[in-house]
C-alpha positions as CSV (number, residue, x, y, z in Angstrom):
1,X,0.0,0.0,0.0
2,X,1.5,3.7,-1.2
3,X,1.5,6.2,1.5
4,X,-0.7,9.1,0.7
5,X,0.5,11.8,-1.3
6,X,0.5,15.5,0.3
7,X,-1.9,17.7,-1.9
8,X,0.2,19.7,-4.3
9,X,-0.6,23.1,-2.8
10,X,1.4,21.3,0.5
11,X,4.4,21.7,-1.8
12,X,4.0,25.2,-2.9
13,X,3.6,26.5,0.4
14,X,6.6,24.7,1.5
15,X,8.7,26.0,-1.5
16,X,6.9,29.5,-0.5
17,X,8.6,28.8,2.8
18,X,11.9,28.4,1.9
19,X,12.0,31.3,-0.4
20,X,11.1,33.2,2.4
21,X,13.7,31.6,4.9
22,X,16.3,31.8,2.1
23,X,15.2,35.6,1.1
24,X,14.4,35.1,-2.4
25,X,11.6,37.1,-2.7
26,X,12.5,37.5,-6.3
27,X,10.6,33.4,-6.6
28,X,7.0,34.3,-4.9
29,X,5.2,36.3,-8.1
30,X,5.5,32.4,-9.6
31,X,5.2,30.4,-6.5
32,X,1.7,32.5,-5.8
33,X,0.7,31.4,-9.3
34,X,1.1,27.5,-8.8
35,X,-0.5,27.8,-5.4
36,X,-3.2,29.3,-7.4
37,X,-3.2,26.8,-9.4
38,X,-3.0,23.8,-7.0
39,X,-6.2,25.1,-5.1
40,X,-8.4,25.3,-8.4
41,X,-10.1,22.7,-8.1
42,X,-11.0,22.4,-4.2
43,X,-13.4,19.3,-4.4
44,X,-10.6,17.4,-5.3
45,X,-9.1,18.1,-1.4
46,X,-9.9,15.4,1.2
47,X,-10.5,17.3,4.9
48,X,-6.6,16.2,6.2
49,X,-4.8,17.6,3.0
50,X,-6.5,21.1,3.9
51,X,-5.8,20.5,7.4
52,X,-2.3,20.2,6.3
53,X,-3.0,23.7,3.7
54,X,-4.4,25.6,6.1
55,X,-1.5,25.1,8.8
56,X,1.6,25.4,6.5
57,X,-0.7,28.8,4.9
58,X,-0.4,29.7,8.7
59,X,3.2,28.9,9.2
60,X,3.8,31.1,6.0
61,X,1.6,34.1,7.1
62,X,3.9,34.1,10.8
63,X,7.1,34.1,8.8
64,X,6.1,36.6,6.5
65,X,4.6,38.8,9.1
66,X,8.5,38.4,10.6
67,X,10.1,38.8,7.3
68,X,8.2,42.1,6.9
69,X,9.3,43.0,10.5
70,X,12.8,42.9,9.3
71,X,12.6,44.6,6.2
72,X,10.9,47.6,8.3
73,X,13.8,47.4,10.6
74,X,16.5,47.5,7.8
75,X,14.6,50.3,6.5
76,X,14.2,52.9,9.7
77,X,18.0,51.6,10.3
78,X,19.3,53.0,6.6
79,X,16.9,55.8,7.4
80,X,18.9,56.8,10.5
81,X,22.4,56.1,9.0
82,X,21.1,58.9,5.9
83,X,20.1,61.0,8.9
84,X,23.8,61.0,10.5
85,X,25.2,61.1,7.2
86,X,23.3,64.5,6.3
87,X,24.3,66.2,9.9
88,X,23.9,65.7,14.0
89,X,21.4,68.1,15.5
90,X,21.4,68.1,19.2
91,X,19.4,70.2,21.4
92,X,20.7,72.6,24.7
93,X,19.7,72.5,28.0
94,X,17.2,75.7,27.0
95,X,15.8,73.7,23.7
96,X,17.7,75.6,21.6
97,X,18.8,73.3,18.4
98,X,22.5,72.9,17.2
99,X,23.2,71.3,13.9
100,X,26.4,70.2,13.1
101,X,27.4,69.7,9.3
102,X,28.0,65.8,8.1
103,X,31.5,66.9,7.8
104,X,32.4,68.1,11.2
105,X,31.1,64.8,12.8
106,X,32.9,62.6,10.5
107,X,35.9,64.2,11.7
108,X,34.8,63.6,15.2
109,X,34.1,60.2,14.6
């Protein structure tokens, strides 16, 4: 007797997976496709294989929602380097504001 075969759409989502793990977002325009593809035809999907869908989709959506969490860190982090690298501006004890040219603090750095 042949084990049963994981639905197709099992597959995608894992290759979905990896290409998110592995950062190659570059593969998910296609990958989004095929899953489209694989779930077409619904009545074809016994109650386990979309058991098995529906938590590897919910596996994905958690490491996406990290993956998105990253890219917005990266993002504010360039965003801050940009902001050293155009000037400092402190503040005085009275709230008066003192900018300081991006050369002068490279030179202090």
């Amino acid at each position: 007797m042949t084990p049963p075969r994981d639905p197709i759409a099992a597959g995608v989502l894992d290759d979905i997976h990896r290409s998110l793990l592995a950062r190659q977002y570059d593969r998910l325009p296609a990958l989004s496709q095929a899953l489209d593809q694989a779930l077409a035809q619904p009545h074809l999907l016994t109650p386990a294989d979309l058991r098995l869908i529906h938590a590897k989709a919910e596996r994905n959506a958690a490491t996406l929602r990290a993956v998105q969490r990253g890219i917005r860190s990266a993002v504010r982090r360039v965003a801050e380097i940009r902001s050293v690298s155009a000037g400092l501006v402190t503040y005085s004890k009275d709230g008066q504001r003192h900018d300081f040219a991006a050369s002068a603090v490279a030179h202090r750095l």
